[in-house]
BAVOGU-980236 format. One record per residue (C-alpha): residue number from 1; residue in three letters; x, y, z. Coordinates in steps of 0.5 Angstrom, whole numbers, always signed. Layout:
BAVOGU-980236
{NUM Ala {X Y Z}}
...
This chain:
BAVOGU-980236
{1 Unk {+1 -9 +12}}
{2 Unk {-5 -8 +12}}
{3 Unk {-10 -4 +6}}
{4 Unk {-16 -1 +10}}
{5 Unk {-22 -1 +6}}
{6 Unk {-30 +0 +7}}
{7 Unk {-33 -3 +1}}
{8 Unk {-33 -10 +0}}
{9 Unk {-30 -10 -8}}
{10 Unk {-25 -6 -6}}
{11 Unk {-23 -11 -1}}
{12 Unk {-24 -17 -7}}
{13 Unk {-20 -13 -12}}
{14 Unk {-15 -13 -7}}
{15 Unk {-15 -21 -6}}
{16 Unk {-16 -22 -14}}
{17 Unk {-10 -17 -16}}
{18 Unk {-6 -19 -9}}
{19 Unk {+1 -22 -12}}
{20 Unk {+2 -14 -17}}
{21 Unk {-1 -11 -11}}
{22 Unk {+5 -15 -6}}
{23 Unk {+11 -14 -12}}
{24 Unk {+9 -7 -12}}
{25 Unk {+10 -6 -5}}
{26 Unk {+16 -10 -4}}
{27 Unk {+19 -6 -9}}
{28 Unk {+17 +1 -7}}
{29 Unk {+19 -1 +1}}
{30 Unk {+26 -3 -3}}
{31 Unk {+28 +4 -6}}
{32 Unk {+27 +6 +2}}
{33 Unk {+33 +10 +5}}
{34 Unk {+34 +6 +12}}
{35 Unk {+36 +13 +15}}
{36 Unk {+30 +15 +13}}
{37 Unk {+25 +10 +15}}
{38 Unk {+28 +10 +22}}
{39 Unk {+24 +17 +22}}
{40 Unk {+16 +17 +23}}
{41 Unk {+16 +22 +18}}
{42 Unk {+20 +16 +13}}
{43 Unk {+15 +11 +15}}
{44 Unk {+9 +17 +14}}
{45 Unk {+13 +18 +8}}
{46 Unk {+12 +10 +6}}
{47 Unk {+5 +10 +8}}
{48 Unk {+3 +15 +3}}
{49 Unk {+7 +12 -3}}
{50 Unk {+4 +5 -2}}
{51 Unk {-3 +8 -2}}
{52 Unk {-2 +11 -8}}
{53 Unk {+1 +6 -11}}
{54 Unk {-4 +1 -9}}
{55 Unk {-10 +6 -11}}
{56 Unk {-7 +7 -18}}
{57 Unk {-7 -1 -19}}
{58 Unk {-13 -3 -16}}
{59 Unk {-17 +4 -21}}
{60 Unk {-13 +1 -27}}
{61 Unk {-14 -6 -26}}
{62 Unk {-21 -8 -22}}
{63 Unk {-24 +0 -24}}
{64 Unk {-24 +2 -17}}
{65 Unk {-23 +10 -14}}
{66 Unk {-17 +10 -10}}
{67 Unk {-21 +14 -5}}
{68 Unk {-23 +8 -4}}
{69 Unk {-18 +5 -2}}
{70 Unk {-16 +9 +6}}
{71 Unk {-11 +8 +9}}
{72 Unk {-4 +3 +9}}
{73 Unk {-3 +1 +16}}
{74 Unk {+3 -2 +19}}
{75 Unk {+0 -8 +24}}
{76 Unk {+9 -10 +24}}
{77 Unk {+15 -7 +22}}
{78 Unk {+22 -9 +23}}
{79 Unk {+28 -6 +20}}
{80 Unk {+34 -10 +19}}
C-alpha cells in the first residue's frame, strides 16, 4: 500500500505515526469479506476506508487535514 500526499508534512506525519497507521490498516483489511474483496468495487471499497481512516488519525494526532491525504494505492495486492 501506499498513501499519496503532496505536502511534505503529510508525508513526516505518516512516518511519525506509521506503527497506528499500519495496525489500523491491518485491522480494516481483517474485517474484509473475501468475496467482496474478489470485486473492484470491494477493493474500491476498502481504498476508501483505508483513506478515511488514515485522514482521521493523521487530523487527530499530527493536525493535518484528511484532504491532505489523497489517495490509497494498491502497489501489490494478493489474496490468499
Amino acid at each position: 500500500i501506499e498513501i499519496m500526499t503532496r505536502k511534505q508534512t503529510v508525508s513526516d506525519a505518516l512516518t511519525l505515526h506509521e506503527p497506528m497507521i499500519r495496525n489500523e490498516i491491518l485491522r480494516i483489511i481483517g474485517e474484509q469479506e473475501f468475496d467482496r474483496l474478489r470485486t473492484n468495487d470491494g477493493r474500491l471499497g476498502l481504498q476508501q476506508a483505508l483513506l478515511k481512516q488514515i485522514g482521521l488519525i493523521l487530523s487527530r494526532e499530527a493536525n493535518v487535514k484528511p484532504e491532505d491525504v489523497e489517495a490509497v494505492l494498491f502497489t501489490n495486492f494478493v489474496m490468499q
